[in-house]
C-alpha positions, -999 to +999 in steps of 0.1 A: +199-338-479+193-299-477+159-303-473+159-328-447+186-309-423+161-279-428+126-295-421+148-308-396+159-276-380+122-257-386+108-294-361+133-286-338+121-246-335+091-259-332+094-274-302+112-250-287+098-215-273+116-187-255+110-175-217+118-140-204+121-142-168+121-109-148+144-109-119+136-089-084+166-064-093+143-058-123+172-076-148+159-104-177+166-134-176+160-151-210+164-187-221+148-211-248+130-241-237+114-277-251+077-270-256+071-302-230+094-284-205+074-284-170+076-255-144+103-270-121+129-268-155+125-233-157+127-227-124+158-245-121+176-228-145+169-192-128+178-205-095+213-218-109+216-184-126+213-167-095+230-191-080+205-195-054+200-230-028+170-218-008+143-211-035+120-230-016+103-195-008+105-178-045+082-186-074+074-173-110+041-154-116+027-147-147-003-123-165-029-142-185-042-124-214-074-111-190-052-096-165-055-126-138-023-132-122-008-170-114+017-188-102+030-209-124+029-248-113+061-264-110+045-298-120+027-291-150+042-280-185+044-246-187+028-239-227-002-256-213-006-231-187-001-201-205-028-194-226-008-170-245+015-176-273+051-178-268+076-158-264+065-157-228+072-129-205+068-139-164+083-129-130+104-140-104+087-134-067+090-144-033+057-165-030+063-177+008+078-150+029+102-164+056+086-165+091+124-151+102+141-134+072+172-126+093+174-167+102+180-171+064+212-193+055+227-176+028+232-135+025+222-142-016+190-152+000+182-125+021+192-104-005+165-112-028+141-112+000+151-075+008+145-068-027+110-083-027+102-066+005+120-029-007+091-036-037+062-039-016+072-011+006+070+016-025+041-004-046+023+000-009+023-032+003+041-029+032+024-001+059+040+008+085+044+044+107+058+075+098+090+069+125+092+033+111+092+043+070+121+069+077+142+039+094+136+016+066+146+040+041+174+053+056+183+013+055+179+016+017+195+037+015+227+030+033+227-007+015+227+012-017+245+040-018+270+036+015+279+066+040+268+102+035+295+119+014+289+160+014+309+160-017+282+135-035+252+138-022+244+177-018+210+190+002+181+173-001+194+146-021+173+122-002+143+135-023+157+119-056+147+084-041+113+068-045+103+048-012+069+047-012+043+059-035+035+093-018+062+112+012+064+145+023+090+168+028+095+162+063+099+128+060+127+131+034+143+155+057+138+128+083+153+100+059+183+118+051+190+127+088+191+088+099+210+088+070+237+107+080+243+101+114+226+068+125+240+044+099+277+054+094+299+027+086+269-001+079+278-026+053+249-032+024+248-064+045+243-049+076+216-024+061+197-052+044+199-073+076+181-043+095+160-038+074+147-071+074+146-072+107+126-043+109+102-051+085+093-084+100+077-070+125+051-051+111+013-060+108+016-065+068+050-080+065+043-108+039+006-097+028-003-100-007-037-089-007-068-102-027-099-076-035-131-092-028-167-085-014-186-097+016-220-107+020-232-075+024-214-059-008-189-039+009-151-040+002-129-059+014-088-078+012-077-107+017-047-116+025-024-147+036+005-141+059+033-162+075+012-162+108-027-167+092-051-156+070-060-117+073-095-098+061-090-058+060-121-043+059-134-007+062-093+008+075-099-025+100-087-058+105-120-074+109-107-107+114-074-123+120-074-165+116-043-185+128-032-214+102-033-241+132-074-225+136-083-226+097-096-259+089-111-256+054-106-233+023-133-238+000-144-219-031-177-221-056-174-201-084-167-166-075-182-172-038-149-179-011-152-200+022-131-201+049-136-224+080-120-221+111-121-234+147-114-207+173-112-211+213-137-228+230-147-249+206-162-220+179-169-230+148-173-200+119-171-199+083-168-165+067-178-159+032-165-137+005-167-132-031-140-125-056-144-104-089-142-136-112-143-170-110-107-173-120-100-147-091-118-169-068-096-203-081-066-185-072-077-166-044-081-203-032-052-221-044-027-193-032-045-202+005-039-236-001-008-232-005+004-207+021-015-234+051+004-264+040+038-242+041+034-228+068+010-250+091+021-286+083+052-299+097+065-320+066+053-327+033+044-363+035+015-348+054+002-326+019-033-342+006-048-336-027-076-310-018-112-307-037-132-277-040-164-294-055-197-300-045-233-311-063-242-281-079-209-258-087-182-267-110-152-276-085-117-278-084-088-306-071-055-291-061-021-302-045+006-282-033+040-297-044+073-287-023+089-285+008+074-270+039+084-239+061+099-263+085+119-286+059+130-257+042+149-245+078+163-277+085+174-279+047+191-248+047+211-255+076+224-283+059+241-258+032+278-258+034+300-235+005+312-203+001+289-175+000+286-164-036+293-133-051+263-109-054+259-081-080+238-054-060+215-035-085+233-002-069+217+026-088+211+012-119+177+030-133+149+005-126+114+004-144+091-007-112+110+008-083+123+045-090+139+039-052+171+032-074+172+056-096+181+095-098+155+111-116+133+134-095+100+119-084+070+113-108+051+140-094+065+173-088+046+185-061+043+225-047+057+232-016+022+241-006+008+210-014+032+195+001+024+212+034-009+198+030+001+163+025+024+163+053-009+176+073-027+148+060+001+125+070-002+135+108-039+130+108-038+094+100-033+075+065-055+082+042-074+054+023-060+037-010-072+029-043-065+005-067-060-033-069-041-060-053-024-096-058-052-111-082-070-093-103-061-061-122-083-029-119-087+003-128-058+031-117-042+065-125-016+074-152+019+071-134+018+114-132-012+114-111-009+082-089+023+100-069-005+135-066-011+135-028-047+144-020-066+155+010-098+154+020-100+191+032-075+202+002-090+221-026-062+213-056-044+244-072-062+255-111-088+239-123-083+207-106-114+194-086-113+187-051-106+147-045-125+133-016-114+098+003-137+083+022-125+068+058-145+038+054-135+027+022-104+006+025-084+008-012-049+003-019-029+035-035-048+071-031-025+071+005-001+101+011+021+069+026+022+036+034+015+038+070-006+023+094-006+030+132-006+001+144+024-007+168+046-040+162+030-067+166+033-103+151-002-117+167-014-092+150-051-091+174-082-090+156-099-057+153-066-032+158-070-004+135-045-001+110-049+034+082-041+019+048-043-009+023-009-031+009-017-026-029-005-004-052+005-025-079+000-002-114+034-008-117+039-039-106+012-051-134+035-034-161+071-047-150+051-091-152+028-085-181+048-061-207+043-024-208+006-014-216-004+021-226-022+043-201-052+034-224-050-004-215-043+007-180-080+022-179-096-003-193-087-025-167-114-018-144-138+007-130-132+039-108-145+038-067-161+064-045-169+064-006-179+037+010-183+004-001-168+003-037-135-012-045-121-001-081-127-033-113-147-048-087-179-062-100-206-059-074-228-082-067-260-070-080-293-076-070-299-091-106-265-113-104-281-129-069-313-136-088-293-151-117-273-170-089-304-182-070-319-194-110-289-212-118-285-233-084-324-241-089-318-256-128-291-276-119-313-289-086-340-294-108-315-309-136-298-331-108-337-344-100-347-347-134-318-373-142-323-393-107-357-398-117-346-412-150-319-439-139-347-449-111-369-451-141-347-475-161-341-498-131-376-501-125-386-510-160-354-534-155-363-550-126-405-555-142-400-565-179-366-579-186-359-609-183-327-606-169-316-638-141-292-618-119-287-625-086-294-589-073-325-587-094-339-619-090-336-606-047-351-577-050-380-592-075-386-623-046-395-594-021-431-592-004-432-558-009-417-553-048-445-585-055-468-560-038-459-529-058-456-546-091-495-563-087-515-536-070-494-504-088-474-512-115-496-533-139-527-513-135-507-481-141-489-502-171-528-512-180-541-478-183-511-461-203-516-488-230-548-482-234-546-442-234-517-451-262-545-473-281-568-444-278-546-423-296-535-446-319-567-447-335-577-415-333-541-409-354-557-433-377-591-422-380 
């Protein structure tokens, strides 16, 4: 009996696994799980934790054991698509950024939203202009702390916070100022709704960005937003696509398409490559999703989309959910009382010191700091190191806060660091600021001076903590123009390879049509099959005419070439 209750209990283990969710207030969620359980259980279970109705716009990523970030798929069991071994670690994100984060139902809502958004803002995400960074963290800071108090928070206290990856002086002295006198009296709501409000409208609110090549081998991000699909490129936004004008996401191997109809009838297809094939997958499946959330109008209309053609390994996908619009009219439905939310307050945080009151990573001179501040006015400078997809190559936590300039010689022994202008890299910027004034068109071609990407961190708080050794292994360093850091080029050798490949499977593809034309024809001459579509095709002037004047003198002349060399075999 003792032995049956205990095989009994070791089944049941099992069949069970444990999942560590990390929340956006950087707290754990953990909970054990059937090893059937689909996507949509888990999910579920956070959501009621958080007590959370509109989570139509979060979703869970996770770290495969090569550094390629997913979503995980709410339909499809989740130990099949980890390809690691339980206990699994994975993250709680806000996949679909609201069009209208202050049009948000519930303050719970908006609340994780502003915690998302507060993230991208100090992993680099979210540019925006000097004037406009001061006003959003003075809105942090007001949400989490409440009104200045001269008896708590003494002279440059200000500096103690984290924003963004790099600041200067000035800017702190700026922050603290709003601080002071512009937000007395604000509740966190209040704070979190401006903030929101003011985020919204910049040129990057939502972007997630994807490092990837164009034809020519130079750098490039791309990026899906609430409004369309976004290519930075070179400290420009080369091109700016509207969902209602994208007609086709397509992907082959690590080579992206995009189609798009623009005004007067123009037809263009753009063309990117991604690192990796599995880069390139979910470069394409994160567009597929963000068009049918945003561009259709309900979710009836969502079709089952394939990415395969002859001669490259292909892919079918379907988004599962609610639209952008549903989602609105959903939440409008909700009708309770607004539930309780625990703000994180300044409770020490692993991938956002903005909460926290330790002095900043990098102590920086007061001389250097001069210099960045310099830099600053000049115009942002470029940044280095990956984005949404696919891991790369970046600095130990000390030196990725070191602002550098191009005309700055470093104190010591330290070499000079040069940025080029033309490269376009997320997280070697002084601050996450481009110049580009509010718009949410956001025109083709306006210059903005920085990349949304720093994500070191971010890469440490979804996939465990690596070492600063594992950290550099995850890619390879960039310089000047046209180099993006872990991003394999695309070689002169790796076209020729390319070129081979599509040739063999041409030739494969040729090869086997030959064959099954082959069979049929021997079919149709020597068996003695009665079928109706045979005997049709046999009663036919010009098959009678092919079998007599070709087939049976060619038939002729190979059996006598095989007598020939039978006897000579026997001889």
């Amino acid at each position: 009996m003792l032995s049956r209750l205990m095989s009994g209990s070791i089944r049941n283990l099992e069949r069970e696994y444990s999942c560590t969710v990390r929340l956006l207030d950087d707290t754990e969620y953990t909970c054990t799980i059937q090893r059937d359980a689909k996507g949509q259980y888990l999910f579920d279970l956070i959501c009621h934790h958080l007590n959370l109705l509109e989570k139509d716009y979060f979703g869970i990523r996770y770290v495969d054991p090569d550094k390629q970030r997913h979503w995980l798929e709410f339909t499809k069991s989740i130990s099949k698509q980890m390809k690691s071994q339980p206990p699994f670690t994975m993250c709680l994100r806000v996949k679909f950024y609201p069009p209208d984060p202050a049009a948000l139902k519930e303050e719970i809502t908006r609340y994780l939203v502003f915690l998302q958004i507060k993230r991208d803002l100090y992993h680099g995400r979210l540019l925006c202009k000097t004037s406009d960074a001061a006003m959003l963290a003075a809105y942090i800071l007001q949400a989490e702390i409440g009104d200045y108090d001269p008896g708590k928070h003494p002279e440059g206290y200000s500096s103690k916070f984290q924003f963004f990856p790099k600041h200067s002086e000035k800017l702190e002295r700026r922050i603290a100022e709003i601080h002071k006198t512009e937000l007395v009296g604000q509740t966190p709501e209040t704070s979190e709704l401006n903030f929101l409000q003011k985020a919204q409208m910049l040129e990057t609110y939502g972007v997630d960005p994807h490092p990837c090549k164009d034809v020519s081998g130079n750098p490039a991000f791309l990026a899906f937003t609430p409004f369309g699909f976004v290519v930075l490129q070179g400290n420009k936004r080369v091109h700016f696509l509207k969902w209602n004008e994208v007609t086709k996401l397509k992907f082959e191997g690590k080579t992206f398409h995009i189609y798009a109809n623009q005004k007067e009838d123009k037809k263009i297809i753009l063309t990117y490559f991604a690192p990796t094939p599995e880069a390139c997958k979910h470069l394409w499946k994160c567009g597929v999703e963000n068009q049918a959330f945003y561009k259709l109008e309900k979710s009836s209309q969502v079709r089952t989309v394939s990415s395969s053609n002859l001669f490259f390994k292909g892919s079918r996908f379907r988004y599962s959910g609610r639209v952008a619009k549903e989602v609105m009219e959903q939440s409008a439905k909700i009708k309770r009382e607004p539930p309780e939310i625990h703000r994180a307050g300044l409770v020490p945080s692993r991938s956002c010191p903005s909460i926290t009151h330790g002095p900043r990573l990098s102590s920086v001179p007061r001389t250097r700091r001069r210099a960045v501040h310099i830099s600053i006015m000049e115009g942002l400078e470029s940044l280095r190191d990956s984005a949404h997809s696919t891991p790369v190559r970046s600095v130990s936590h000390g030196d990725s806060f070191m602002p550098r300039s191009r005309s700055q010689a470093t104190d010591g022994g330290e070499g000079t660091a040069v940025i080029s202008d033309e490269a376009y890299s997320p997280s070697d910027s002084v601050l996450p600021t481009p110049v580009a004034e509010h718009s949410l068109e956001l025109a083709i071609s306006r210059q903005i001076n920085g990349a949304p990407c720093s994500i070191e961190e971010e890469k440490e708080s979804e996939a465990g903590t690596p070492s600063v050794g594992d950290v550099g292994e995850l890619g390879a360093d960039s310089r000047g123009a046209g180099s993006i850091s872990g991003t394999s080029a695309l070689t002169e050798a790796e076209q020729v390879n390319k070129f081979v490949l599509s040739v063999l499977r041409l030739l494969l593809v040729t090869i086997g049509l030959l064959f099954v034309l082959l069979l049929l024809l021997i079919v149709l001459t020597e068996s003695d099959l009665d079928v109706a579509f045979l005997r049709d095709i046999r009663q036919t002037p010009e098959f009678e005419q092919f079998h007599y004047e070709y087939f049976c003198p060619l038939r002729r002349w190979f059996a006598c070439k095989l007598r020939w060399v039978g006897g000579l075999l026997i001889k």
